[in-house]
N, C-alpha and C positions, 0 to 999 in steps of 0.2 A: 464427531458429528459436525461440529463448528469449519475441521480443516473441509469437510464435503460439501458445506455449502458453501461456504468462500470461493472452495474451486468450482465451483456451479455458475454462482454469483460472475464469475471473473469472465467467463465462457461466455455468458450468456448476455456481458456486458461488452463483449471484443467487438467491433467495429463501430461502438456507439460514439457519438462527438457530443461535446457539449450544445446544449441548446440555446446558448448563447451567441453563441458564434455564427458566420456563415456558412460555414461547413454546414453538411448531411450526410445522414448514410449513405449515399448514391454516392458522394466523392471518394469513400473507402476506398483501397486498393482490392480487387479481388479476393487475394486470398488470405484466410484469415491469420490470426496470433496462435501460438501452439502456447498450450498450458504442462508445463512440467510438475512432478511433483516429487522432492526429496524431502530425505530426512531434516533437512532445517527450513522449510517451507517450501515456496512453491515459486516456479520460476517463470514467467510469461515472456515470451520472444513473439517479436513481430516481424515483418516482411521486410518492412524499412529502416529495419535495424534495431527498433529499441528494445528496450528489454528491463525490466521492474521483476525483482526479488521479494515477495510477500515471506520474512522470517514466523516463525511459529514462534508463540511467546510460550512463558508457564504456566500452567494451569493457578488459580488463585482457589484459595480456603474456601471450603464450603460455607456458606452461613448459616447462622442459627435455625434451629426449626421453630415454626410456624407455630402458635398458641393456637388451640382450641378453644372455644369458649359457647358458652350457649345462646344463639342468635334468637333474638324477639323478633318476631316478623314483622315487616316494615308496610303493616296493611292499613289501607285508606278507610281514615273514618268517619273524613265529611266532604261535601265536594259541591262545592256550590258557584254558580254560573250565570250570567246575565247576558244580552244582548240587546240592543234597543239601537235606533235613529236619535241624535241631538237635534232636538229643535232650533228653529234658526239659522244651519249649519246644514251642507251637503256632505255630512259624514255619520257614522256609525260608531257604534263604542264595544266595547266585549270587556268581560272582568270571568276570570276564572282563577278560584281558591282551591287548595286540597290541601287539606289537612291530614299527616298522619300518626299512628297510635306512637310512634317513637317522639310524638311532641314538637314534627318539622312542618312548617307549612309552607306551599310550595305556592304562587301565586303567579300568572302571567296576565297582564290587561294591553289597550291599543285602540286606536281609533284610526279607521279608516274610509275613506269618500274610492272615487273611479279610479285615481291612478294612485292611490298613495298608501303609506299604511304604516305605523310608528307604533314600537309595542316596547313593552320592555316584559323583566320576570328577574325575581328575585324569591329566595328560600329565606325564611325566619325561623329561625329557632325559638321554643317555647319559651326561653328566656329574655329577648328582644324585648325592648318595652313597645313595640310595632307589631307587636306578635299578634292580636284580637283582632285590628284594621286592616291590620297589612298591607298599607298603601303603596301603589305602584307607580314611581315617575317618569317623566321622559318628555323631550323636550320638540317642542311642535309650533312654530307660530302660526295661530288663529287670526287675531286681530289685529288690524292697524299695520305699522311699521314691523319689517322683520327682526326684533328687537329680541329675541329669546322668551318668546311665552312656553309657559310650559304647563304641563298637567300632573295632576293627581287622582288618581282613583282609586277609594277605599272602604272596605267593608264599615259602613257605618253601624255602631254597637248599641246605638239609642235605637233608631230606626228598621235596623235589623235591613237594610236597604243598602245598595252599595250608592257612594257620592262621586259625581265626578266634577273636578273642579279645575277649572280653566283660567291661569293664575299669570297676568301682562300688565307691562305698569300702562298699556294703552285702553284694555281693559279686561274685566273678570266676567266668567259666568259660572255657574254651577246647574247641574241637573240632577234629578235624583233617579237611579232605578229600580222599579219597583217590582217590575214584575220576575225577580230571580228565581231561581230553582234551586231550593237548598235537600241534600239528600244525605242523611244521615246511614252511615254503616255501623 
């Protein structure tokens, strides 16, 4: 099966040039490479002489089989989502959690205004000690100099509200959002 696609592959690759180069397919010579195929592989000739030997190698050891085991479904059991405008600011924010019954939670948040838009996403495992908040960072300058300010935004566990915190030694803000959507499965 492997030798049929190779000689497929080789065919189907005959007049091709690197895309590197200035060459193109339009510079080929007319007629194309003839693909042979004997007992110790496969022999390709070209017009303009050259000519490359693909040898068959040995086939290698089967590996081990596969374990069976009984798969828990990987269903979503909470999933909670924000959107809002920052005050002050011609930008927008978004926070989106998912939690699922295998104990991961997947989390992606970002802010973005007309032209721009900065998000990040990271998975926590039930054992993270991030795992409740599951803050999401990423770096954006807001204020003042472009000096590396960056953000945080995290399911707050007091407030039950997500926090987004806006963190420059030029300066900080925070906003709260309040109005999320949290859905339980």
């Amino acid at each position: 099966m492997m030798k049929n696609i190779l000689i497929i592959a080789l065919i189907a690759f005959t007049g091709c040039t690197s895309r590197y180069g200035n060459e193109s397919d339009n510079d080929s010579p007319p007629s194309s490479c003839t693909v042979y195929d004997s007992t110790s592989g496969v022999i390709i000739e070209c017009p303009d002489g050259s000519k490359a030997t693909v040898k068959h190698g040995t086939s290698g050891s089967d590996g081990p089989n596969g374990r069976t085991t009984q798969s828990s479904p990987d269903n979503l059991s909470r999933y909670l989502y924000c959107d809002s405008t920052l005050s002050n600011t011609n930008l927008s924010v978004y926070y989106r959690l998912a939690t699922f019954s295998t104990g991961y939670t997947f989390v992606v948040a970002g802010v973005y205004g007309t032209q721009t838009e900065v998000n990040n996403s990271l998975i926590y495992p039930f054992s993270h000690a991030d795992y409740q908040s599951s803050p999401v960072y990423f770096t954006y300058d807001l204020a003042g100099e472009a000096n590396g300010g960056y953000w945080r935004i995290h399911y707050n566990t007091q407030t039950y509200n997500v926090t987004v915190d806006y963190i420059d030694i030029d300066d900080s803000f925070t906003w709260e959002l309040t109005e999320c959507v949290l859905e339980d499965y």
